[in-house]
C-alpha positions as CSV (number, residue, x, y, z in Angstrom):
1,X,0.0,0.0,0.0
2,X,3.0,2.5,0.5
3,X,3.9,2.2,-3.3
4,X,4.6,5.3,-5.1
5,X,5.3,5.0,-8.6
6,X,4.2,2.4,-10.6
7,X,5.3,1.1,-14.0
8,X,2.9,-0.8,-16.3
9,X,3.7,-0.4,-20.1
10,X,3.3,-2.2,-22.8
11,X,-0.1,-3.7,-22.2
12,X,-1.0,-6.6,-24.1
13,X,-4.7,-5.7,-23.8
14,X,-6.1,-4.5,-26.8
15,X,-9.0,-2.7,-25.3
16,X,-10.3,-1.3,-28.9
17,X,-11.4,-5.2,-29.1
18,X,-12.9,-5.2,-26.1
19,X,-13.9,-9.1,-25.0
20,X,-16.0,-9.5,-20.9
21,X,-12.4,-11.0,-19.7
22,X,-10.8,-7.9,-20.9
23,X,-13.2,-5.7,-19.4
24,X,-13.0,-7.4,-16.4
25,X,-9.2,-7.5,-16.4
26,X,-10.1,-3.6,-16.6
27,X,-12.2,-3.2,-13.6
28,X,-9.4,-5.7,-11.8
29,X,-6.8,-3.3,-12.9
30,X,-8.8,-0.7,-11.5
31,X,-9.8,-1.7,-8.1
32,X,-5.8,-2.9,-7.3
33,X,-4.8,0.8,-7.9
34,X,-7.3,1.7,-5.8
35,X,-5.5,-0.3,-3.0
36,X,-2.1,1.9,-3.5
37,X,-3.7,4.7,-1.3
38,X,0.7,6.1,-1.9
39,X,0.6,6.1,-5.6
40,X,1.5,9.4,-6.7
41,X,3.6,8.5,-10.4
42,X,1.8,5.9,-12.9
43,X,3.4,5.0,-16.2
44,X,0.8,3.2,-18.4
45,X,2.9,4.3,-21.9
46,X,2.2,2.3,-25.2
47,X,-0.5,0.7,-23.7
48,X,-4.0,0.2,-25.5
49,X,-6.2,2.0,-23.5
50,X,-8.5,4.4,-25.9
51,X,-11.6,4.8,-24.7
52,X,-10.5,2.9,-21.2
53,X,-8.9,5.6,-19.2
54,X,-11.6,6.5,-17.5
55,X,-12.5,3.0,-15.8
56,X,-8.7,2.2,-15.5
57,X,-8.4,5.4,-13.2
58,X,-11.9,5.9,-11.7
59,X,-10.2,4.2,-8.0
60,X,-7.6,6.2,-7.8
61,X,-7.6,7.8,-3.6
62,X,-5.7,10.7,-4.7
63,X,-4.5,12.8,-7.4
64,X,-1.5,11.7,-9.5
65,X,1.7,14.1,-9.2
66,X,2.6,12.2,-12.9
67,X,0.7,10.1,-15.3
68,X,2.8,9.3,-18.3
69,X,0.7,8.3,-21.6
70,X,2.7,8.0,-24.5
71,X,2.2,6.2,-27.2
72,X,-2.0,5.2,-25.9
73,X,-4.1,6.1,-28.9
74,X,-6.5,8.2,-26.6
75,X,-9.6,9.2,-27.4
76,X,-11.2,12.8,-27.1
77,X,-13.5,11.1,-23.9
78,X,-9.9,10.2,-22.3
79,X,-8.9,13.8,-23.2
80,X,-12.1,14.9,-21.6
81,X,-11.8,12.6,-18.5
82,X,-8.2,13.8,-17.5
């Protein structure tokens, strides 16, 4: 629970083919972040998230000091979310 950055690139999960064990792998994903009450840097670059950011980050207990993106084909509602 005291972790403070996190690094979880290259995601294998191609949510733009969204399947129920992906989007369950989502809300999984989700909730565990939720559990690092510390986290304060989260690295999720070249992963496949458009469209997703919203439910990957929706557990967060606190504000991020750094969220790096690169390379996530985001989607204007990500845009909109962050």
């Amino acid at each position: 629970p005291e972790l403070r950055s996190l690094k979880l690139q290259y995601s294998n999960v191609d949510v733009r083919r969204l399947t129920p064990e992906s989007a369950i792998g989502i809300r999984c994903l989700a909730g565990q972040l939720g559990m690092l009450p510390s986290l304060r840097e989260l690295n999720l670059g070249s992963s496949r998230l458009s469209g997703n950011l919203r439910q990957i980050l929706c557990d967060l207990q606190a504000p991020l000091e750094s969220l790096e993106l690169a390379f996530c084909s985001l989607v204007p509602a990500d845009l909109a979310f962050l």
